[in-house]
Each structure stands twice: as C-alpha cells, then as structure tokens.
Wavefront OBJ file of the C-alpha trace (Angstrom):
o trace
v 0.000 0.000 0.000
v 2.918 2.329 0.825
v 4.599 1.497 -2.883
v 0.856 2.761 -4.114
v 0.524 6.136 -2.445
v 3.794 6.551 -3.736
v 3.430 6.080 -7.194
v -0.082 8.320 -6.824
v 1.530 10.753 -5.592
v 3.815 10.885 -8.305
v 1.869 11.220 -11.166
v 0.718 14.619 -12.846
v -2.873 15.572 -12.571
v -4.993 15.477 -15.876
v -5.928 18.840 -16.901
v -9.873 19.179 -18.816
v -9.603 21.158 -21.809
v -12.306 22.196 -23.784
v -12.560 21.211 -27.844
v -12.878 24.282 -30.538
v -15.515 24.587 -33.285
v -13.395 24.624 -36.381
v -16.330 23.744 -38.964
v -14.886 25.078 -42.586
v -17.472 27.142 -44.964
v -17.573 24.199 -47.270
v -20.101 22.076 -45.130
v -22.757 25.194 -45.929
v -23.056 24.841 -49.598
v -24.788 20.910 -48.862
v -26.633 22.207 -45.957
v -28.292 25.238 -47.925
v -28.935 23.167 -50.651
v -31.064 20.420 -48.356
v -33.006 23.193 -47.044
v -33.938 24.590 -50.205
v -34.863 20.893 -50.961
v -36.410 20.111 -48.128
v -38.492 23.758 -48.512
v -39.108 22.502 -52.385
v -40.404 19.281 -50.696
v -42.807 20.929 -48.304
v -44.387 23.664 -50.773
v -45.208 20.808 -53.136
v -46.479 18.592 -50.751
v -48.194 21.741 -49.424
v -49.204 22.472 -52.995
v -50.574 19.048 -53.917
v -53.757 17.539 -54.584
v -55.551 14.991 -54.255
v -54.702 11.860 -56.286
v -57.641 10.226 -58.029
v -57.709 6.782 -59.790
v -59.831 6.321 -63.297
v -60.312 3.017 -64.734
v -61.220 2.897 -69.008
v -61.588 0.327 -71.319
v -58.678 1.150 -73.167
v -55.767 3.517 -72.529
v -55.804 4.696 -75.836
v -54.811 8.162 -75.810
v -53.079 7.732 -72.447
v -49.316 8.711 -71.728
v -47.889 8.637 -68.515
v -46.265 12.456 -67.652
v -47.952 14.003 -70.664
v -51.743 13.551 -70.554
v -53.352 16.614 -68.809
v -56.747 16.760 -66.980
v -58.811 19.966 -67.870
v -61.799 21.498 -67.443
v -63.038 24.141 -69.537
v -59.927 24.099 -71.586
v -57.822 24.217 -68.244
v -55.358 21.900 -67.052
v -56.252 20.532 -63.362
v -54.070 17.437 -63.194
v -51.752 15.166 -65.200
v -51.929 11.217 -65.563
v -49.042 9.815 -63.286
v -49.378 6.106 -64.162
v -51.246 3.983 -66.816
v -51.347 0.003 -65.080
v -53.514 -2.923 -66.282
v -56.472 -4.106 -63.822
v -55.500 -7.541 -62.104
v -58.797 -9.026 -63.775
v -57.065 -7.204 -67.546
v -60.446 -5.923 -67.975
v -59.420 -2.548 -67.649
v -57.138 -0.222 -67.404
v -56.628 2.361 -64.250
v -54.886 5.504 -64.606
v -53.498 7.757 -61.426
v -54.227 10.883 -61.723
v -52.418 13.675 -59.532
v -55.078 16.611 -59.485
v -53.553 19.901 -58.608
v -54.534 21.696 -55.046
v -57.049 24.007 -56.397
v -59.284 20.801 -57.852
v -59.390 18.901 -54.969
v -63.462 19.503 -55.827
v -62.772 17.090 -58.379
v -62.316 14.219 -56.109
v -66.104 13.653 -55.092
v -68.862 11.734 -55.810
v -69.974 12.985 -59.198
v -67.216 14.007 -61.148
v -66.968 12.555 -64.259
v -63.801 11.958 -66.516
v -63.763 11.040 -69.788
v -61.005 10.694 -72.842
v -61.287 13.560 -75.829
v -60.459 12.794 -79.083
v -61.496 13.187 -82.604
v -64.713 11.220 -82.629
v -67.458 11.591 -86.167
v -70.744 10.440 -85.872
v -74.584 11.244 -86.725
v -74.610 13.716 -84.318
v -71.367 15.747 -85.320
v -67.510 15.860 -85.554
v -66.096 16.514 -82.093
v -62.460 16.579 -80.551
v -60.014 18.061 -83.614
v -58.430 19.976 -81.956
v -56.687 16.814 -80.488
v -55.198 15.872 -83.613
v -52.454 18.295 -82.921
v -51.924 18.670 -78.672
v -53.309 15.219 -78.116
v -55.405 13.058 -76.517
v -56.520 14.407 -72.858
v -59.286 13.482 -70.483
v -62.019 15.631 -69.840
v -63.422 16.553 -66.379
v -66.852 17.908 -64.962
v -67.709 18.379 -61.615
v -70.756 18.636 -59.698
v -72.889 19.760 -56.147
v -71.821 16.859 -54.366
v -69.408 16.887 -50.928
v -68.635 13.397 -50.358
v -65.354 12.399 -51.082
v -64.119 9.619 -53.829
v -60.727 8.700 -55.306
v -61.896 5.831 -57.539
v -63.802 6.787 -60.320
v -65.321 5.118 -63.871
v -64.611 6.755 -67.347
v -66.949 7.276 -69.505
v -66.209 6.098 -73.187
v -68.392 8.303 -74.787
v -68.542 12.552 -73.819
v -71.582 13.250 -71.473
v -74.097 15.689 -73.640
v -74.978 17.629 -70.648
v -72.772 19.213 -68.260
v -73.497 20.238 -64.697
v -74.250 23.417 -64.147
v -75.707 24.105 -67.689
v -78.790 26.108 -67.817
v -82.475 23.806 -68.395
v -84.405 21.369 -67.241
v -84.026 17.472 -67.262
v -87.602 15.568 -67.795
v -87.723 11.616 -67.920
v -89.770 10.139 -71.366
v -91.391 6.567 -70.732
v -91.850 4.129 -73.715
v -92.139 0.571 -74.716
v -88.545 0.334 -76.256
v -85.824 2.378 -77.688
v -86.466 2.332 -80.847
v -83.392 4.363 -83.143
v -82.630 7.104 -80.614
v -79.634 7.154 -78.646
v -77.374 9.291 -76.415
v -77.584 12.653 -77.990
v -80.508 12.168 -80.391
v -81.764 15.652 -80.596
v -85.236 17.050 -79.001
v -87.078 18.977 -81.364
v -89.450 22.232 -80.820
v -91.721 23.196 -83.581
v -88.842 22.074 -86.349
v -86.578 23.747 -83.895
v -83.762 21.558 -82.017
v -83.882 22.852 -78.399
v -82.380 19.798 -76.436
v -80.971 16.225 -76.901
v -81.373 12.560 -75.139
v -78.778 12.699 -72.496
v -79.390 9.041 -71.090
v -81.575 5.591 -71.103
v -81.983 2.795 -68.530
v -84.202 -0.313 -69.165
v -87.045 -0.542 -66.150
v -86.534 -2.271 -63.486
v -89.685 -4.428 -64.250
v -87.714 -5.113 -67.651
v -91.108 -3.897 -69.523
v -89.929 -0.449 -70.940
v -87.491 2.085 -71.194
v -86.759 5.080 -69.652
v -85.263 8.409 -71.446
v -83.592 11.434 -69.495
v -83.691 14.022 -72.043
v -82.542 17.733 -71.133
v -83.990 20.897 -72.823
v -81.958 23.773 -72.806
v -83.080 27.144 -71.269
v -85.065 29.524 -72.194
v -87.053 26.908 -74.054
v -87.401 25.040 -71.066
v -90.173 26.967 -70.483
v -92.427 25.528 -73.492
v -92.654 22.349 -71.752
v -95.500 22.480 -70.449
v -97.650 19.434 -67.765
v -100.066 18.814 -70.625
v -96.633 18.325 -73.609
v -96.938 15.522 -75.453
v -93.703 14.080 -76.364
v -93.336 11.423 -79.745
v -90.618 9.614 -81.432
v -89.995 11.806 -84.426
v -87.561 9.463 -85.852
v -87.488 8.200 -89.326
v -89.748 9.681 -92.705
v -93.712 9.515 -91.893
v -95.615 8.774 -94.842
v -98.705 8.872 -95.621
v -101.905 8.437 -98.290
v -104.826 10.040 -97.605
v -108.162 12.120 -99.247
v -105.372 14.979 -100.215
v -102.621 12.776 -101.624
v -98.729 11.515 -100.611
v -97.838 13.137 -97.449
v -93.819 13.111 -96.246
v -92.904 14.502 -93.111
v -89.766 14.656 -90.911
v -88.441 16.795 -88.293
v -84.856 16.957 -90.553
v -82.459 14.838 -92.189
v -80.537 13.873 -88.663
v -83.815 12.239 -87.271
v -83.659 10.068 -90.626
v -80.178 8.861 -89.573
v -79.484 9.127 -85.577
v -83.628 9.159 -84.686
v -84.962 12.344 -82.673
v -88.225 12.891 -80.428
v -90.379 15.865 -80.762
v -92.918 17.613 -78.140
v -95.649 20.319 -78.763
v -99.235 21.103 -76.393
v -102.473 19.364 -77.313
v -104.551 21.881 -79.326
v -107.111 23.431 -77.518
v -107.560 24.336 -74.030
v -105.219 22.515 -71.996
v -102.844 23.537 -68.751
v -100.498 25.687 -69.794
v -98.042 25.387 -66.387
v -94.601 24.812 -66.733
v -93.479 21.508 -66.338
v -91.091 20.857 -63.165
v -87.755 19.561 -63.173
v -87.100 15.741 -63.808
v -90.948 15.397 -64.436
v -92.249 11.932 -66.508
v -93.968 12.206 -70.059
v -95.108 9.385 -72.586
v -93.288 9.122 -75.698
v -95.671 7.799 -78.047
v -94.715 6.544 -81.458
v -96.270 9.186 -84.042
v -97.666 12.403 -83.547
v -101.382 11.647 -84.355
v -101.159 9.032 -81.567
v -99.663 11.450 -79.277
v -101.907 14.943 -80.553
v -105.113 12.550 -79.950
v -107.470 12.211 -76.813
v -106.711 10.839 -73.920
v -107.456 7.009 -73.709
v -109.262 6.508 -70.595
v -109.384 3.413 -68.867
v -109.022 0.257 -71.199
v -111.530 -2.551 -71.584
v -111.282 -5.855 -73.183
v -113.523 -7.521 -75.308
v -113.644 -10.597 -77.427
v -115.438 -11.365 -80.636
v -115.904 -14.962 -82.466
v -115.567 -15.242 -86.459
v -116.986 -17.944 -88.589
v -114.886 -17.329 -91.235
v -111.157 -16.778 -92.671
v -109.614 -14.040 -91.396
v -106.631 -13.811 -93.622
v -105.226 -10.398 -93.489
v -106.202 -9.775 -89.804
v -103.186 -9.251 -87.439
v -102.470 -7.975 -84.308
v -102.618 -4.420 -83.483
v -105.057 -4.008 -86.748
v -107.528 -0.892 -85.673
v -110.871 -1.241 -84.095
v -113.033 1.304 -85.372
v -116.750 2.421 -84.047
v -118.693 4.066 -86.901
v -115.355 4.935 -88.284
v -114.259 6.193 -85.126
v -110.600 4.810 -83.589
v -112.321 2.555 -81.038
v -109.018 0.350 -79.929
v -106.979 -2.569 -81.508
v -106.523 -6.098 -81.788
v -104.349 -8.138 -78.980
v -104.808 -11.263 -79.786
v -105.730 -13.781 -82.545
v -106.637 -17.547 -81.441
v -108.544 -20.394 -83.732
v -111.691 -22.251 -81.273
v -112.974 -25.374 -82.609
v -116.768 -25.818 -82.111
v -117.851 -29.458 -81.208
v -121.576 -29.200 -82.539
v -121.081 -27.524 -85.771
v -117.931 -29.133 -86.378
v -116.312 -25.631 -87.592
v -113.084 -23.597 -86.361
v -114.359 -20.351 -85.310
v -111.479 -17.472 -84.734
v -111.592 -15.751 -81.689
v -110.402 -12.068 -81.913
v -109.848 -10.303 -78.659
v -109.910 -6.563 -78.758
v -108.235 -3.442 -76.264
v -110.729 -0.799 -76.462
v -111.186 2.896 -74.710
v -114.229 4.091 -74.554
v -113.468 7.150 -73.459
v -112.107 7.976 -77.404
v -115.515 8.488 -77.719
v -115.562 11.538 -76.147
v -119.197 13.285 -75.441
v -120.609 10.280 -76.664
v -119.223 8.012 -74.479
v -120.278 10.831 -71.376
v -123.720 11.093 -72.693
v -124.357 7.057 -72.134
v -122.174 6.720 -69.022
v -124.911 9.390 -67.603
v -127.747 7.291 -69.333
v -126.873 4.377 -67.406
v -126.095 6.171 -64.475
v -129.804 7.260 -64.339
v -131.328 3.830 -64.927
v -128.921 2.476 -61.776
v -126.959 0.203 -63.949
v -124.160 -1.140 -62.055
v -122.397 -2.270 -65.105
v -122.479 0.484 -67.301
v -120.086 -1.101 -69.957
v -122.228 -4.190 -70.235
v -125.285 -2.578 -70.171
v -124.518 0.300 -72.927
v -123.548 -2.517 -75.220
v -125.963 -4.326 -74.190
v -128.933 -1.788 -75.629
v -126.440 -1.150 -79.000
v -126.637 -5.167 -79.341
v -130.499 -5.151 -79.812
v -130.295 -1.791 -82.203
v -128.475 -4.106 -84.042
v -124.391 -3.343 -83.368
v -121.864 -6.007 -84.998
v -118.402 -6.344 -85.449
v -117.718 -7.175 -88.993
v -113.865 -7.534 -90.573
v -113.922 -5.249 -93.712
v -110.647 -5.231 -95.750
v -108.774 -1.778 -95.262
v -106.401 -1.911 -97.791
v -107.569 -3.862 -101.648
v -104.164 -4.054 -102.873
v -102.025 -5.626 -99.330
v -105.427 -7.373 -98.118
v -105.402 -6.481 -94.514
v -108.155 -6.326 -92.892
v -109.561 -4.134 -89.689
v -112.468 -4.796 -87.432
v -115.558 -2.533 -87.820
v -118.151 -1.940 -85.055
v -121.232 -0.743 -87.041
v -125.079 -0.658 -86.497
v -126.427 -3.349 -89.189
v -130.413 -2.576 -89.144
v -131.510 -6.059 -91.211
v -129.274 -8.219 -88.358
v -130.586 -11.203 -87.080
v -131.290 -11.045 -83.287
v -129.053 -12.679 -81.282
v -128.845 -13.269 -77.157
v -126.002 -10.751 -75.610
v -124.723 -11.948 -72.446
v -123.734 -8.857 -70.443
v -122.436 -10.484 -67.284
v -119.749 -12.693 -69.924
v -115.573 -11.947 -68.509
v -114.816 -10.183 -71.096
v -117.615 -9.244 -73.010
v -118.413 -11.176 -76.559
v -119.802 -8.901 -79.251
v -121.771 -10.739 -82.071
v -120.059 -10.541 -85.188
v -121.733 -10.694 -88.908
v -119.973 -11.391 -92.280
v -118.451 -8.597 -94.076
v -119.438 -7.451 -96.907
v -116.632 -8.709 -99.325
v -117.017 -11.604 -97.809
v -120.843 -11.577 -98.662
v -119.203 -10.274 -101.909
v -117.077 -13.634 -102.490
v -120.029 -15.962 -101.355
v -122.078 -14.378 -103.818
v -119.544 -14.259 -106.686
v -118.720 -18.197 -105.389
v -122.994 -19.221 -105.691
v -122.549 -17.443 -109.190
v -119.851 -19.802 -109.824
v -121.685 -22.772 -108.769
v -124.553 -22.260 -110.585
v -122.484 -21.474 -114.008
v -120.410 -25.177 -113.221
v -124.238 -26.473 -113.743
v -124.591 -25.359 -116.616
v -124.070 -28.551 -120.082
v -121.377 -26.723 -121.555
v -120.088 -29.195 -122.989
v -123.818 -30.479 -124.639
v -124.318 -26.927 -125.966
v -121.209 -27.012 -127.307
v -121.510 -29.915 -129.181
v -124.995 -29.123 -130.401
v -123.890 -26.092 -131.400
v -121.180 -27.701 -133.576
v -123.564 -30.006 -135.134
v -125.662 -26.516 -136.065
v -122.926 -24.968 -137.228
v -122.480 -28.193 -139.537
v -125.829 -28.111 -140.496
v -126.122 -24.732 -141.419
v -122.772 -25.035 -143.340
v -124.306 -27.455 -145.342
v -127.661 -25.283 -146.394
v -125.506 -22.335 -146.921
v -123.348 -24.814 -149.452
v -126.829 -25.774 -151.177
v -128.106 -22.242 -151.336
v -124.545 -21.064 -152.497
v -124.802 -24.109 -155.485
v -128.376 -24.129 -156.944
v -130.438 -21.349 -154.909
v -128.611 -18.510 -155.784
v -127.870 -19.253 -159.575
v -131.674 -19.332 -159.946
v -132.331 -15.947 -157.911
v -129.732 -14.493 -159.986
v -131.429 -15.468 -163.457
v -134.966 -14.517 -161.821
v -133.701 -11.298 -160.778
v -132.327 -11.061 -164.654
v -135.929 -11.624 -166.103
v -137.001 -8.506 -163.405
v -134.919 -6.259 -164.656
v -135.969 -6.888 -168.483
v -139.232 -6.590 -167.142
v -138.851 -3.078 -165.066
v -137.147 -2.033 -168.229
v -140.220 -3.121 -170.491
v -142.559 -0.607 -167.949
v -140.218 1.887 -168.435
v -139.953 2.048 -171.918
v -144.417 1.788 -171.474
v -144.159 4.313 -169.488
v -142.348 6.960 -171.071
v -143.846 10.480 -172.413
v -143.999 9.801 -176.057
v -144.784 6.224 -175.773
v -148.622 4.898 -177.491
v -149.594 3.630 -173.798
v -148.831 7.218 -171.949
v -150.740 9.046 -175.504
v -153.722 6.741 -174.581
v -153.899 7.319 -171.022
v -154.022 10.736 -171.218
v -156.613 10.593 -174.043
v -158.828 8.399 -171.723
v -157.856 10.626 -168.669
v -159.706 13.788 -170.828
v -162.716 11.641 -171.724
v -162.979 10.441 -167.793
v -162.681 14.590 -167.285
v -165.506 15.507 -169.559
v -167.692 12.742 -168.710
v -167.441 13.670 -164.668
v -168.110 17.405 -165.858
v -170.866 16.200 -167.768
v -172.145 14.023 -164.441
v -171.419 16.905 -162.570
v -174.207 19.494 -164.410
v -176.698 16.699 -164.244
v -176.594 16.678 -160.473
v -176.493 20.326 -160.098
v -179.441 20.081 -162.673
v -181.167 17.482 -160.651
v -180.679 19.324 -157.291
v -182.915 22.332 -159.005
v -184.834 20.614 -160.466
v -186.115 16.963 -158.897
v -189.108 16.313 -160.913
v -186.966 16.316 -164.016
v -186.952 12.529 -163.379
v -190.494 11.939 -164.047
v -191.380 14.663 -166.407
v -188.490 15.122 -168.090
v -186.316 18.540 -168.559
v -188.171 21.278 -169.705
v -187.511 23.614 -172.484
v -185.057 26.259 -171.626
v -186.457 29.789 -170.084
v -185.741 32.517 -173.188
v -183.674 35.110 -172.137
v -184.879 38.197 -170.288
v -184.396 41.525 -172.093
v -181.779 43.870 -170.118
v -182.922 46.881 -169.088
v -182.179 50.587 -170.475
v -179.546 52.107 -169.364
v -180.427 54.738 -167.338
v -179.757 58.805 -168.358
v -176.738 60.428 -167.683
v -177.053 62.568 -164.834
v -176.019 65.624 -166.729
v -177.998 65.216 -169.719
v -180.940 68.111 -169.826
v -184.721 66.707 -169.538
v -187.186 66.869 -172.804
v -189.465 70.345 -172.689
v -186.573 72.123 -171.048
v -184.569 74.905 -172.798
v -181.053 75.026 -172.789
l 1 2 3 4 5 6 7 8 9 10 11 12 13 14 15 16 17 18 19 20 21 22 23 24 25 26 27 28 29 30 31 32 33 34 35 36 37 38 39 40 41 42 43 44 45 46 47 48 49 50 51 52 53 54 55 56 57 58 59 60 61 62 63 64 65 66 67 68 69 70 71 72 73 74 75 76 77 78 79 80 81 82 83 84 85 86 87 88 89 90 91 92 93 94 95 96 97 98 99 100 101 102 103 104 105 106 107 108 109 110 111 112 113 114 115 116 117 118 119 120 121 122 123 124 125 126 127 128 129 130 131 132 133 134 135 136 137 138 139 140 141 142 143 144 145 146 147 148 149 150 151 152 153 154 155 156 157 158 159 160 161 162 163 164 165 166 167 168 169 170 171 172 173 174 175 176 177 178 179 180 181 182 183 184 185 186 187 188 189 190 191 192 193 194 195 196 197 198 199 200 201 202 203 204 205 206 207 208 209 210 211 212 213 214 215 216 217 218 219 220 221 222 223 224 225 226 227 228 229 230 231 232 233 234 235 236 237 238 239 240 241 242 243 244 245 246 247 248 249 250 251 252 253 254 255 256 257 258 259 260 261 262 263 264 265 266 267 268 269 270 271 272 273 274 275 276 277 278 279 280 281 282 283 284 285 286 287 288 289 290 291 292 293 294 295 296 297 298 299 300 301 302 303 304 305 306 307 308 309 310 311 312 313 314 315 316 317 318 319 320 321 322 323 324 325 326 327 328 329 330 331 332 333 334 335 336 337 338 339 340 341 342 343 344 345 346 347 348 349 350 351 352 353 354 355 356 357 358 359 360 361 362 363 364 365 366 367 368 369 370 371 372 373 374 375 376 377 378 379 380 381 382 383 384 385 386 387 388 389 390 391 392 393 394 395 396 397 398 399 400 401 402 403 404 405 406 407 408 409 410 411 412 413 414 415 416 417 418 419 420 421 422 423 424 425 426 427 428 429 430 431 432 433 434 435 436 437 438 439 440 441 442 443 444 445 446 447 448 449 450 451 452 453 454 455 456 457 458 459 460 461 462 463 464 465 466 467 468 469 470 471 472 473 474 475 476 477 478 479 480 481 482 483 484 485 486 487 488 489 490 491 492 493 494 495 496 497 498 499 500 501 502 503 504 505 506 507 508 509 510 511 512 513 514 515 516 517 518 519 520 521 522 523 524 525 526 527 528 529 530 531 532 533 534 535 536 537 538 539 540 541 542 543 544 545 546 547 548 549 550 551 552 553 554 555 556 557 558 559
C-alpha cells in the first residue's frame, strides 16, 4: 500500500480542456442546398392535390407524364401512371389533381377521354389531332369524397351546371334514338337525349332528355312528347304526305314535343318530371285514352289479313286494336271459329261516351259497360272484318249498327264481353260471286257445245246448197225482173202509145165527170126532171135601159 501512495503521488494531474468549433465554410453549400430541398419538398407537398384513380376500357390516348386533366380548356391534373387491372379488364390511370381541384375528387365528377370522334350527331375533338389526346373533367354539387372513379367512353351531352331542365320520357322500347338524339321544338332543335336505362320491371325504357333554357319553359304538364324518328308517310283524301323533323332524325332518330290543341294547362313543367313518348304524332296529338276494356269477338270465317294491333273502329271512329288472334274449334257444328280479342277505350268516344255513361247512371246500372252494349246489341251493333287496304289485303275490325241483323242473345255479365259478329261485306261479296260460280259449273257446256257444232255443220251445209243451186236461180230470176222493169219503163215513157192513150182516156174520164157533174147540179134544181123530163129552156130576159146620164138636160126644157 505504501509502494501505491507513492506512485499516486507521483503522477501529474490530468488537466480538462475544452474542444474548438473549427467547422470550414464548405459544409454550408450541402446544408443550404437540403433546405432549399427540403423547402421545395414541403411547398409541393403543401401544394398538392388529391390523387384520383380512373379506370377505361382502353388507354388509348393515355401517356404517362404528358396527358393533362382539364376542365373548360384548363389543365387541373396530369396522368401519373397507366397500369392494367388484375382481372385485364381494364385499365386504371393515377391521376395527380392539382390543389385548387381537390373539388374534383367527389362523388360525381366525371372523366372522360377527348379525341377526334365523327358520328350522326357531329364531328367533335379536332383539336386533339395536334396537342393530343386528354381526359375531360366535370364536376358537380356533391361533398362526399371519392378517389376511384369510372370513365366514360363516350362525352356526357350535358354538363353540370348548364342552364335547363331534365324531364324523364317513358316508352315501350328504344327504338333508333340514342345518347344525344336531338329534341325537337316546332322544327326547332332545343335539347338532346342525355341518357336511357331499361325498367326495373324489364317492360320499358326510360329516357332522361334535357332541354336547354329559355325553351325550357315551353314544356308544359299537358306536352306531349313522340318519337320523331325516321320519314312519316302517308296516303290520304289529299294525296302523298312526307314529313320529318330533318335529315338527322332520318339517320341518328330524334323525339319531338308540342301542347295538345285546344284548351289545356299551360303550367310549366317541373324539373325531372315523366312524359309518354308515343310513337307518331297523331297518336300522341289525340285524346286521352281513358281506362281500357277488353272484349272478345268470335268469327266464322277466314280471317286472312287480320293481325295484331289491326284498328278497331266504331262508326269509323278509332275505337281500340286487336291483342290477340286464337282459332276455337266448335264441337256441334264441327267448324273452327277465330276468336279475336280486342283493347278498347271508350273514353275515345268523347261526349258520346259521357252522354251514355250518364244514361246508365240514371237507370242504376251497375255495369255500365255491359249494359250500354248491351242496348247497341239489340239496335243491331256487330263487329264485322272489312278489308282496309284492296291491294295488301289487310283487314280491320268494324263496329257498325247493321239494321236487317238477325237477333241474337247478348250476355252482359260474360268476362270479357263477346260482341256478335256478322260477315263482311266482301265476304258476302265472295259468297255471292262463289254461288254465281256454282250455278255457271251447272250449266251442259259441254252439250251446248256440241250441239252447237252439229248446227254450225248443219247450217254449213244449207248455206253450201243455197250457195250451189239457190242462188244461180235468184240471180237469173232477178235477170228476167230487170228486163221486165225495163219493159214498164220504156211503157211508161212520155212519147210512148200507152202514156198518148192514157191521157186521151184521162180527158174523156174529165168531160164525162163534168158532164155528171151538171146533171146533179141540174137534178138538185130541179127533182121532178126525173119523171117529167127537162123542160124547155127559159128565153132570155131583155136587159134593161140604161139609165140617163145625170147631166144630160130633160125633154121640154130649154137650154
């Protein structure tokens, strides 16, 4: 222990010194340079928006670092990445959307790829042929968030935000329209088909269609809206009729609205309210229909020509139309009667149809569709198939009032109701003309014939003998006439002894009547001539003086 102290106690004591800074300038040129970086880093990340994910069918037109997103022509975000779904359906491109459209990231956005695209409806997207494919944005009202959104393939044809109203159109199929098939306005295109969905109930379609404002306004609750698509033509009284709304509804299809005429509500119609789209304008200009009823008829006879959805007509009057078309077979008469069943609205009718309804009303009838036809069954109403059209054949089915009808028993309590039929009239036209027939296949044509041959024989024979013995004979008879007509001529002739006789004997036959003639006038004066005889002549009475001149003087007078 003493060696220890020792050597302790030997040994300097450590002296603490402290270390000096001698950092050299060059370290600040790194240092400066990170926090530049790391100030670059946090204004971009500051800067940044959202990122969004799209997924297309293609990614045509897509290129990673060079396709922009823009709205209205202004670039809100660039495609990062282009992948491939893990199901290769699709394809799913990031998109990193700048801070100011982080409104783009919610629920309905929609994104879409421009470029050039030609169709019915137009040319769109040139101006890509030059800058390039980009994808198209439009945002809406909605707040929720999204990052994962669907393309669209095709441009939407409305925009949110753009002025008008959006109504929905009902009908039993599509028919030619499609997205952006134009609306129509008195010839005047004032909106276009923005979208279709098949029902739910898989029985119809459904339409969104968007009118543009101001002529928003014309749409009206009581518009009628009808598929204008195609060229309507039509014969009637006046001639050929063509008529189209223009030459794109011929090609892409196109609907068409206008008000009823006459008094009808005039209030505008609300946004996303539902119309009918009927298939022609006359269908969709005419009355309403009312409630339909069914009825079914029985035919004993062809029906060739008849097919569904022919017209049922009441004294000309568009009554319904034909649903169905089935063949009965009827055990007692041994026949195959065709049943025709029949949609019809009453209500087409129009005052009419009010002025019975209130006629049954007042006699208590409970059924007042049974009972109405019913009283028009005993004044004699059938259904009769007439032919509509001579040259195709079809036929329609006429309700008319046939006074000479047979009565028949009307069941009014029958589900549906059966109206008695009657024949038509060309088909009374084609019995008749087939009894004419029958008759004329009675007839010996074949006897006649031959009898008539054997006349014909005969009376070639006869005219053979007349032409061989008759006529040389007439002709010499007719010979000896003529010398004998010219014998009386030559008799007959002025200078000739016969006509020098005549006229002698003519002279004596005029004396002797004169003669005859003085006797009776002698007889007439004197009757008694005839038993005394004529009597000697009266002599002559003297004739008087003449008397003096009236200026001769008298005897015994002196000049």
């Amino acid at each position: 222990m003493t060696d220890d102290k020792k050597i302790t106690g030997d040994l300097p004591e450590p002296v603490v010194r402290k270390p000096r800074i001698n950092a050299s300038l060059v370290w600040l040129v790194p240092v400066i340079a990170a926090l530049v970086g790391l100030s670059l880093v946090i204004h971009a990340w500051s800067a940044a928006g959202p990122t969004i994910s799209i997924s297309f069918q293609s990614a045509e037109g897509l290129d990673p670092g060079k396709t922009v997103v823009k709205y209205k022509n202004v670039v809100i975000g660039k495609v990062s990445t282009v992948r491939l779904s893990e199901d290769r359906s699709h394809v799913v491109a990031k998109v990193a959307l700048e801070k100011s459209a982080r409104s783009f990231a919610t629920a309905d956005s929609r994104f879409w790829v421009v470029r050039p695209r030609i169709g019915l409806g137009g040319v769109s997207g040139i101006d890509t042929l030059l800058s390039g494919a980009f994808i198209g944005a439009d945002v809406g009202q909605s707040q929720e968030p999204k990052d994962d959104f669907v393309g669209l393939e095709t441009p939407p044809t409305v925009t949110h935000g753009a002025p008008g109203k959006t109504f929905d159109l009902h009908a039993d199929d599509l028919g030619s329209l499609d997205i952006g098939s134009p609306i129509y306005f008195r010839r005047i295109q004032v909106g276009r088909v923005s979208s279709y969905h098949l029902n739910e109930d898989g029985k119809g379609v459904t339409l969104q269609i968007f009118i543009d404002a101001p002529n928003d306004k014309y749409v009206t609750t009581s518009s009628r809206f009808w598929n204008a698509s195609g060229v309507d033509v039509s014969i009637g009284a006046d001639g050929l009729k063509v008529n189209t709304q223009s030459l794109a509804t011929v090609l892409a299809g196109g609907v068409a609205f206008q008000d009823p005429p006459g008094p009808h509500d005039a209030t505008q119609a609300q946004e996303n309210d539902a119309f009918t789209l009927f298939n022609d304008k006359g269908t969709a200009m005419a009355p309403p229909d009312g409630e339909p009823r069914y009825i079914r008829m029985r035919f004993n006879q062809s029906l060739r020509g008849l097919a569904v959805d022919a017209p049922v007509e009441f004294l000309g009057v568009p009554f319904g139309r034909v649903v169905s078309i089935n063949l009965d077979f009827d055990e007692k008469t041994q026949t195959f009667p065709t049943i025709v069943g029949a949609v019809v609205y009453p209500d087409r009718l129009g005052k009419a149809h009010d002025k019975l309804v209130a006629l049954a009303k007042a006699r208590g009838d409970d059924e007042q569709m049974s009972q109405m036809m019913g009283r028009l069954v005993e004044r004699g109403l059938r259904a009769q198939a007439r032919s509509g059209n001579l040259l195709t054949g079809q036929l329609y089915i006429a309700m008319d009032f046939l006074p000479k009808a047979p009565k028949v028993e009307f069941d009014g309590r029958s589900k549906p109701l059966e109206i008695p039929t009657a024949p038509g009239d060309f088909d009374k036209i084609q019995q008749q003309i087939a009894d004419i027939v029958g008759k004329l296949q009675k007839v010996p044509f074949d006897s006649i014939g031959n009898n008539l041959n054997d006349t014909l024989a005969e009376l070639h024979k006869t005219l053979q003998q007349v032409n061989g013995s008759v006529l040389p004979e007439v002709k010499t008879t007719l010979q000896g006439a003529q010398k004998t007509l010219g014998n009386a001529n030559n008799a007959f002739a002025p200078d000739s002894p016969l006509q020098q006789n005549l006229g002698g004997s003519l002279q004596e036959l005029q004396r002797a009547a004169r003669s005859l003639r003085v006797l009776t006038d002698y007889l007439g004066d004197h009757p008694d001539a005839l038993l005394r005889g004529r009597r000697a002549d009266d002599k002559p009475l003297q004739a008087p003086p003449p008397p003096p001149p009236q200026d001769a003087p008298s005897q015994g007078s002196k000049p």
